[in-house]
N, C-alpha and C positions, 0 to 999 in steps of 0.2 A: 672161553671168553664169550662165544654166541649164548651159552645157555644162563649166564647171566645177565648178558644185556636183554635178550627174550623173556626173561624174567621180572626183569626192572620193567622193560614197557608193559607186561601184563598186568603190574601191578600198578602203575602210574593210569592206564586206561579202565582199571576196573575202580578207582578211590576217582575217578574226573568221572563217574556215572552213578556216584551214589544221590539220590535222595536229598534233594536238603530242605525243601519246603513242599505244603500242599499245593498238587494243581490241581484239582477240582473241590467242591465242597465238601463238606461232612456230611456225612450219610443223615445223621439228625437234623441238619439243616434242609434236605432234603424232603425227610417223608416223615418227620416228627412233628405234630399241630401246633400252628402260631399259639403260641401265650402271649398277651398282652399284660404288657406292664407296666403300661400307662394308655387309659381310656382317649380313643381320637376323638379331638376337642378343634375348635377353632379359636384365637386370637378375639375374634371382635364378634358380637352378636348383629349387628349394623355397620360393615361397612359402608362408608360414601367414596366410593373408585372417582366422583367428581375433585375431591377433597386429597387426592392421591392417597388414599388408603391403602393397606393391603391386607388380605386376607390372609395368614400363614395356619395353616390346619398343625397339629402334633398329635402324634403316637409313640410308642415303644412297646418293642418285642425283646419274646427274648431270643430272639435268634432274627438272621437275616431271611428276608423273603422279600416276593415280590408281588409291590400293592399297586390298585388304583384306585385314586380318588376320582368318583365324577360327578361332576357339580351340574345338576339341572334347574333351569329357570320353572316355576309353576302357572307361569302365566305365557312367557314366549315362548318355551323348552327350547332356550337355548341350550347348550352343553358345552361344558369345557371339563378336560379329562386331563390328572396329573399324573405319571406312572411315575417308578423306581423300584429299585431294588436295595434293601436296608433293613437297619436293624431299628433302627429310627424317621420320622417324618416331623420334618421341624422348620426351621426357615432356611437350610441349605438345598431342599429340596422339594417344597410343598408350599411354594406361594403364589397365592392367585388376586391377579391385579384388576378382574373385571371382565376380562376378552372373554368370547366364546371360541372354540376350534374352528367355530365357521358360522355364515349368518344361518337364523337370526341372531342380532346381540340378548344382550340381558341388561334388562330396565330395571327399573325400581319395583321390586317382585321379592317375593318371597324363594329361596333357593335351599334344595336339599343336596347334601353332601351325604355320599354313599360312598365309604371303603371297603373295598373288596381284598381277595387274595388270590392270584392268579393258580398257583396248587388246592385251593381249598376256598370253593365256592361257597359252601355252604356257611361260614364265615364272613358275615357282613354286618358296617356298623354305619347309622346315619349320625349325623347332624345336620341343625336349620339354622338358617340365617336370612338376614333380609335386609339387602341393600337397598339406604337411603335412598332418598331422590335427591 
């Protein structure tokens, strides 16, 4: 009767330890190069953040990775900087309302938006834009 109940628990403890989903990434996801699958773009070519505007940048990949957008002023160099990790940058995670991270602000200037990839430097895309007065 021992060598079947020792039995039943070995087998009860080794089926409560299998496997049932990923815990860390896929290796692709890892060390395989972003592809873009859709070109990072902005929302509005002028916004006016007076006017409550908001700026929402987009992209897609095809895989998840992790970008920043940093948005510099060409006249104040304010900066304001959007990180995430995604497969996508869209308006769940890529919206900018005008702030800087810190003074100075950012005025009615011309501003470029540089996406980076934190695995892969060498990969970087701008766009410009130029908030109203």
């Amino acid at each position: 009767m021992k060598k079947a109940v020792y039995f039943i628990l070995i087998v009860l403890s080794y089926s409560s330890c299998k496997k049932t989903e990923d815990t860390a990434p896929a290796i692709n996801d890892i060390y395989a190069p972003v592809v873009v699958t859709q070109a990072f773009n902005k929302t509005l070519a002028n916004p006016n953040f007076s006017a409550n505007n908001q700026e929402v940048f987009t992209a897609q990949f095809a895989k998840a990775t992790a970008w920043t957008i940093t948005l510099t002023g060409q006249t104040s160099h304010a900066v304001k900087t959007i990180k995430g990790i995604s497969q996508s940058i869209d308006a769940s995670n890529a919206v900018w309302e005008g702030y800087a991270d810190a003074p100075p602000s950012f005025k009615a200037e011309n501003v470029t938006a540089k996406l980076t990839f934190d695995n892969y430097p060498q990969d970087t895309f701008t766009t410009n834009l130029t908030i109203a007065a």
